[in-house]
C-alpha positions as CSV (number, residue, x, y, z in Angstrom):
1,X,153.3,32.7,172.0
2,X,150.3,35.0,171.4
3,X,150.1,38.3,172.3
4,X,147.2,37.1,175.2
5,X,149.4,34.5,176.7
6,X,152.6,36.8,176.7
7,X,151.1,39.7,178.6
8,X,151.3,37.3,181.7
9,X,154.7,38.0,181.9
10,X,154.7,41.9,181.1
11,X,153.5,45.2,183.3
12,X,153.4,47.3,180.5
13,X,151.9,46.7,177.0
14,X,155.5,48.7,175.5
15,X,157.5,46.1,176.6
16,X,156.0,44.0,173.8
17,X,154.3,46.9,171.6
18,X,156.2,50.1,172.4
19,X,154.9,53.3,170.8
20,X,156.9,56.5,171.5
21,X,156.2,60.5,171.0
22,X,158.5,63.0,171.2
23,X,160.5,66.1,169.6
24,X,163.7,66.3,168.6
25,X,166.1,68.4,170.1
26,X,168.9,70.3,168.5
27,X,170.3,71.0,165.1
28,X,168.3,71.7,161.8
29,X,165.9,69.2,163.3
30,X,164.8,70.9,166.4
31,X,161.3,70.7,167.3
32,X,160.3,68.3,165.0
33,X,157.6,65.8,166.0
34,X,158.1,62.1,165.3
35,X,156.7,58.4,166.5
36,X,158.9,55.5,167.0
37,X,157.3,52.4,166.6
38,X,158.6,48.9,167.6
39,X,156.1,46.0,166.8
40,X,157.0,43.4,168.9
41,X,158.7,41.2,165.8
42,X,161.5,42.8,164.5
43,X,160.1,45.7,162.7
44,X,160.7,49.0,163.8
45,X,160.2,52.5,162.0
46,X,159.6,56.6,162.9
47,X,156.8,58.5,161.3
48,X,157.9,62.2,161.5
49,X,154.9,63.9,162.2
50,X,155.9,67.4,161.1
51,X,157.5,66.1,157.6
52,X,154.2,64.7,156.0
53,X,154.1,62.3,158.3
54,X,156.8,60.5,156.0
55,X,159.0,57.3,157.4
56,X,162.1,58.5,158.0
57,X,164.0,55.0,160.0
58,X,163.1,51.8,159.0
59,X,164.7,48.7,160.0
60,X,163.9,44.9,160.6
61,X,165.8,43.0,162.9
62,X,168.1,45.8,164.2
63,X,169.2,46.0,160.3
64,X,168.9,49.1,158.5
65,X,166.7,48.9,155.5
66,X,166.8,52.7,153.9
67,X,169.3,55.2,152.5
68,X,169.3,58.4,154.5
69,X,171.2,61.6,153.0
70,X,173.9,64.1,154.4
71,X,171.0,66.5,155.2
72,X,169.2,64.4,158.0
73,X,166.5,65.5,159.0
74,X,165.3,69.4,158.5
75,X,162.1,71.2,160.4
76,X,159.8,72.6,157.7
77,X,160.6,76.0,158.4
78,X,163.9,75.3,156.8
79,X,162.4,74.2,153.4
80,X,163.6,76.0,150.4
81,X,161.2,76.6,147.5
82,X,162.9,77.9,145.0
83,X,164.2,75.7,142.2
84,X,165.9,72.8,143.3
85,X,166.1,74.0,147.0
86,X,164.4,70.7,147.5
87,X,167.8,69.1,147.9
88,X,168.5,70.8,150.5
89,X,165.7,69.5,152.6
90,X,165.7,65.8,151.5
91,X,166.8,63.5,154.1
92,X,166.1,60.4,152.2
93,X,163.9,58.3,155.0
94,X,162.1,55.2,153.6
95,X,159.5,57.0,151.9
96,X,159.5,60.9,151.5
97,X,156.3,61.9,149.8
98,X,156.5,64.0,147.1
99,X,154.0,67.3,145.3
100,X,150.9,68.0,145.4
101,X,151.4,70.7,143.2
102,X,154.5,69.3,141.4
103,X,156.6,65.9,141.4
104,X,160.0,66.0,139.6
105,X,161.5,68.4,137.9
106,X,161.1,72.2,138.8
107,X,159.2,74.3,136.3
108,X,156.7,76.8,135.1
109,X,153.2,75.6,134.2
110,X,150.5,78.4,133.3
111,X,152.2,80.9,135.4
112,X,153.1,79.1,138.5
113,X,156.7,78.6,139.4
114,X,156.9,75.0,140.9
115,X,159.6,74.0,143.2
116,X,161.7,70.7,142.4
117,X,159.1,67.8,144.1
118,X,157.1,70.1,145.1
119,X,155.7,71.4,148.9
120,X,154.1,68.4,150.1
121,X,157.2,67.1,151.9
122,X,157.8,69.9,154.3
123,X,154.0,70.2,155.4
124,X,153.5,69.3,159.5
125,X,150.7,67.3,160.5
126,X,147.9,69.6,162.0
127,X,145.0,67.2,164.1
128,X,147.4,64.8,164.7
129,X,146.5,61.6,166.9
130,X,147.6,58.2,167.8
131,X,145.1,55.5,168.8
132,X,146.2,52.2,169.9
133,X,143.0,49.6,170.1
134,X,142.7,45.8,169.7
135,X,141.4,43.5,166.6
136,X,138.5,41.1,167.0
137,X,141.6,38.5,167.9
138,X,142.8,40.7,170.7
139,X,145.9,41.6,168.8
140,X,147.1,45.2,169.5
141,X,147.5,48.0,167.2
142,X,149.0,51.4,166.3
143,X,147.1,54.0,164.1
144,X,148.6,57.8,163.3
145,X,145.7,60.2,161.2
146,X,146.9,63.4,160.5
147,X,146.1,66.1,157.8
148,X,148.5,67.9,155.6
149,X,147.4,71.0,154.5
150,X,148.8,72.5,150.8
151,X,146.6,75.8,150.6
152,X,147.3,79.2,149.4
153,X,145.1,82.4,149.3
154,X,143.2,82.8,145.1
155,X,144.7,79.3,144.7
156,X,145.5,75.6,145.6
157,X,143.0,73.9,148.4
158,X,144.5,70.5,148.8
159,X,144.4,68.0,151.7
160,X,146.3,65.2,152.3
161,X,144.7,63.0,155.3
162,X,147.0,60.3,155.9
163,X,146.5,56.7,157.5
164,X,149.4,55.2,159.0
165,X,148.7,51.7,160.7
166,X,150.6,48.6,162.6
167,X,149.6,45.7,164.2
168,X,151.7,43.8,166.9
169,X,153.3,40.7,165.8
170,X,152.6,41.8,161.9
171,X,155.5,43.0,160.0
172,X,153.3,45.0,157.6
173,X,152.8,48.9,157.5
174,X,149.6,50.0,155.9
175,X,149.1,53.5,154.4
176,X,146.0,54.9,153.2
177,X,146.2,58.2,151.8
178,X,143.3,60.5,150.8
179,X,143.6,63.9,148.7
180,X,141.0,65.8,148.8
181,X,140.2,69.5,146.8
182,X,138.2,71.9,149.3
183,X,138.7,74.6,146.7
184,X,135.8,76.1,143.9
185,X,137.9,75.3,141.0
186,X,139.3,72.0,139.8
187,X,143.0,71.8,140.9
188,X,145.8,69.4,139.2
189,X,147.1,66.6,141.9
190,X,150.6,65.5,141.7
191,X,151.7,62.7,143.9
192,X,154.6,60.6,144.5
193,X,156.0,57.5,146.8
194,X,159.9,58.1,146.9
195,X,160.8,55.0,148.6
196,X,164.4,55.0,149.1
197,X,166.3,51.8,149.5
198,X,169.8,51.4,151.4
199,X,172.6,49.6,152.6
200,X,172.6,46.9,153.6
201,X,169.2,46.0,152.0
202,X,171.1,47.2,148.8
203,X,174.6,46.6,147.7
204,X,176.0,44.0,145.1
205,X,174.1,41.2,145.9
206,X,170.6,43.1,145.8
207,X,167.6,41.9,144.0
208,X,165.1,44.2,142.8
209,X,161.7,43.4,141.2
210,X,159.3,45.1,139.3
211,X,157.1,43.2,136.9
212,X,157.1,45.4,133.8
213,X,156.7,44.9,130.4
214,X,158.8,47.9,129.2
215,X,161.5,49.8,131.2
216,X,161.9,53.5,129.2
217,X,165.8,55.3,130.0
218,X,164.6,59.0,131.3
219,X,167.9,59.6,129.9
220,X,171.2,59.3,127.5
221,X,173.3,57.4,130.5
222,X,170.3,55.4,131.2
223,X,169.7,54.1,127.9
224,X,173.3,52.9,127.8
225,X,172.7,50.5,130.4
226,X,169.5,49.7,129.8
227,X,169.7,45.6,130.0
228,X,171.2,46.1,133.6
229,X,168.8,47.9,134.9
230,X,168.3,45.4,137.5
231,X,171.9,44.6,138.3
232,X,173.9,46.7,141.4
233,X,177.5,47.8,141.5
234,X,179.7,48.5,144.4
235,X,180.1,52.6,145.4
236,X,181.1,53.9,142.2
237,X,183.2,57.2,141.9
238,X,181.7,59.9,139.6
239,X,178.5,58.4,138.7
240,X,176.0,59.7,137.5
241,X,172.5,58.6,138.1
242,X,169.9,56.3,136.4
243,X,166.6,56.6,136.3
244,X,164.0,54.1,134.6
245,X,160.6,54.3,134.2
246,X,158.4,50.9,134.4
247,X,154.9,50.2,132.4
248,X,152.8,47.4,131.7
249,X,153.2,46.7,135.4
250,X,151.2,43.0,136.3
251,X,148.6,43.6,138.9
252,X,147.0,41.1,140.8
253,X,143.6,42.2,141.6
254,X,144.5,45.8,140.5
255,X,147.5,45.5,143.1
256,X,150.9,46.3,141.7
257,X,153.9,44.6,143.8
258,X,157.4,45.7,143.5
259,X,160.4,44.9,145.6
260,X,164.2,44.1,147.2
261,X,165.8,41.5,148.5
262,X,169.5,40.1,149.2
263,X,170.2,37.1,150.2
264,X,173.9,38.2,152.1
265,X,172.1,40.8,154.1
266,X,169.0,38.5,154.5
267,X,166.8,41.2,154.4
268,X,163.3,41.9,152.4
269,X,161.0,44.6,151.5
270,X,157.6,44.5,149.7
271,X,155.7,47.2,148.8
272,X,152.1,46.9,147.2
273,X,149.7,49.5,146.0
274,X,147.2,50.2,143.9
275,X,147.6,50.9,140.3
276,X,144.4,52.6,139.5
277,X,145.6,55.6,140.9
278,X,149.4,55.6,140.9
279,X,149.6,54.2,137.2
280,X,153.2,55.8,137.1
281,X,156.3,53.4,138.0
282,X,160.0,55.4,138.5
283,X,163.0,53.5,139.1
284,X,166.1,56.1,140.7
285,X,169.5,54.0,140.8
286,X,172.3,55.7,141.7
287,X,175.6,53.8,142.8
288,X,177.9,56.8,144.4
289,X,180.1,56.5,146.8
290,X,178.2,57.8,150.3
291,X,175.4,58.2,147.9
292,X,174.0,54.9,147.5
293,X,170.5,53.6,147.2
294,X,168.2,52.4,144.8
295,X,164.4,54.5,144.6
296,X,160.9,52.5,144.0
297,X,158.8,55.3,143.3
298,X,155.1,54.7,142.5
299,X,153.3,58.2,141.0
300,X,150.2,59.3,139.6
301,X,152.2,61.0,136.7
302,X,155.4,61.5,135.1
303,X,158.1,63.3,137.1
304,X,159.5,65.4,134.4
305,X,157.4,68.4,135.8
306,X,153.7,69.9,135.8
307,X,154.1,71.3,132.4
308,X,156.1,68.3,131.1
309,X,153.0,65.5,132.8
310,X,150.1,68.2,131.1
311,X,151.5,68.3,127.4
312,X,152.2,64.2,127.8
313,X,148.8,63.4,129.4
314,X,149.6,62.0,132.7
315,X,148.5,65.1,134.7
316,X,145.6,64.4,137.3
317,X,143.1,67.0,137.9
318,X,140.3,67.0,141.1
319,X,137.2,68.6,140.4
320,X,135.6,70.7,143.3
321,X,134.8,68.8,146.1
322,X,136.3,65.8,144.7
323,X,138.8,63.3,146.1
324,X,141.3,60.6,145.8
325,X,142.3,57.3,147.5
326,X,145.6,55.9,148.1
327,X,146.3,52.5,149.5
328,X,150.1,51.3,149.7
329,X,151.1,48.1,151.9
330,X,155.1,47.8,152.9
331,X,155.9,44.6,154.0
332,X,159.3,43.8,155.9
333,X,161.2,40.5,156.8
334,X,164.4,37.8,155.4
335,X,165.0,36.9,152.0
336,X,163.0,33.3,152.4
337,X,159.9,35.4,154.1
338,X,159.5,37.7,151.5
């Protein structure tokens, strides 16, 4: 039935489309803003407004589809900068976004002291706003705008306006990200998409793709087990993670599409984006016990650190004025849809 013909039998456009505001109450995550969406179809998902307006939940068909962390959510005032104080903040989510000033590994870069990921994450939305509208087919939707503002006095001038859109019916979520440099000097741009996969998307049976060429070992442990890089183990005591990084990615008119999928679960995710400007693939897999869950991170550089992505080529720069477009697509449903 369309969504026309079903609002015959409905008061209330939530009861088929429901969009919800609120703050949280209590805890580390008191005050924080977020927006639950349910589509009408199965997928439903919470954009937390005051933490880069980043997915936390994500589910399809009542089924969880993410990997959260210990730490849950934290309000912003809570984040740590020094180091790897990061951790401490990082609820896991579907996506946490990760820099602008740094993605990866802490360190120094011509002076600056950059924390572990970076800032980006803990930044609240300022001109926040939800408009809900109808296509040309009378289909309803849901779109969240917001800016995040990474600025500092003699220094960085970033801002990351964010596009966050649903449609009714559509199990699709549509990002469009634009970093933009308000400063008088050019400023390096550091960006990455730390989608986090869980249980029970992920466990044994879990199929991941991502059409590379060549998969490089970030480290020792890695490089031991390269060839299963693809392959899932059940909660493993004492492991250590492994992290990959993907190249020669096949595109499909300049879309890159990576993914997961398990047939047990019967459960899918797609994600597609745009290579141009995220022409950096990381794969995170890490099989511990109550820390499970398998990262699809698209970047714009390496995540070894400023200094590390400037000596090795990969650093981004934006010139005065200058700005930078970034479209991902996440696409939810069962292991035949998919």
């Amino acid at each position: 039935m369309n969504f026309k013909s079903s609002t015959e039998y409905i008061g209330n456009i939530n009861q088929l489309f429901n969009v919800r505001q609120y703050k949280i109450c209590g805890g580390w995550a008191d005050g924080v803003r977020a927006v639950d969406v349910s589509n009408g179809s199965g997928l439903t998902f919470t954009v937390l407004v005051d933490r880069a307006m980043d997915i936390f939940n994500m589910s399809y068909n009542g089924k969880n589809l993410c990997y959260q962390t210990p730490v849950g959510i934290k309000a912003p005032q809570y984040f740590d900068s020094y180091k790897e104080g990061w951790m401490h903040s990082f609820g896991g989510g579907f996506f946490v976004t990760c820099g602008l000033d740094n993605i990866g590994s802490c360190c120094v870069d011509q002076g600056d002291e950059l924390p572990c990921h970076g800032r980006l994450s803990s930044i609240p939305a300022d001109n926040f706003r939800i408009d809900r509208g109808f296509d040309e087919n009378g289909t309803p939707y849901v779109t969240m705008t917001g800016d995040m503002m990474q600025t500092v006095m003699f220094g960085t001038q970033l801002t990351l306006t964010r596009k966050i859109t649903c449609k009714y019916g559509e199990n699709k979520v549509f990002i469009h990200d634009t970093v933009s440099n308000s400063s008088a000097r050019s400023t390096p741009v550091m960006i990455l998409y730390h989608f986090n996969m869980g249980y029970p998307l992920l466990d044994e049976n879990a199929e991941v793709s991502i059409p590379s060429s060549v998969r490089t070992p970030r480290s020792e442990i890695a490089a031991s087990e390269l060839e299963m890089w693809d392959k899932f183990s059940a909660p493993a005591d004492n492991y250590k993670e492994r992290c990959y990084y993907h190249s020669g990615m096949a595109e499909e008119n300049g879309i890159v599409t990576v993914g997961m999928k398990n047939k047990t679960s019967d459960l899918a995710v797609k994600i597609s984006y745009e290579n141009k400007n995220l022409p950096c693939f990381l794969q995170w897999k890490m099989m511990g016990k109550g820390e499970y869950v398998c990262g699809l991170e698209p970047g714009n550089a390496t995540v070894d650190g400023r200094k590390d992505a400037r000596e090795n080529g990969t650093l981004k720069t934006l010139a005065p004025n200058e700005s930078l477009d970034y479209r991902l697509c996440v696409s939810v449903g069962t292991y035949s849809e998919i």
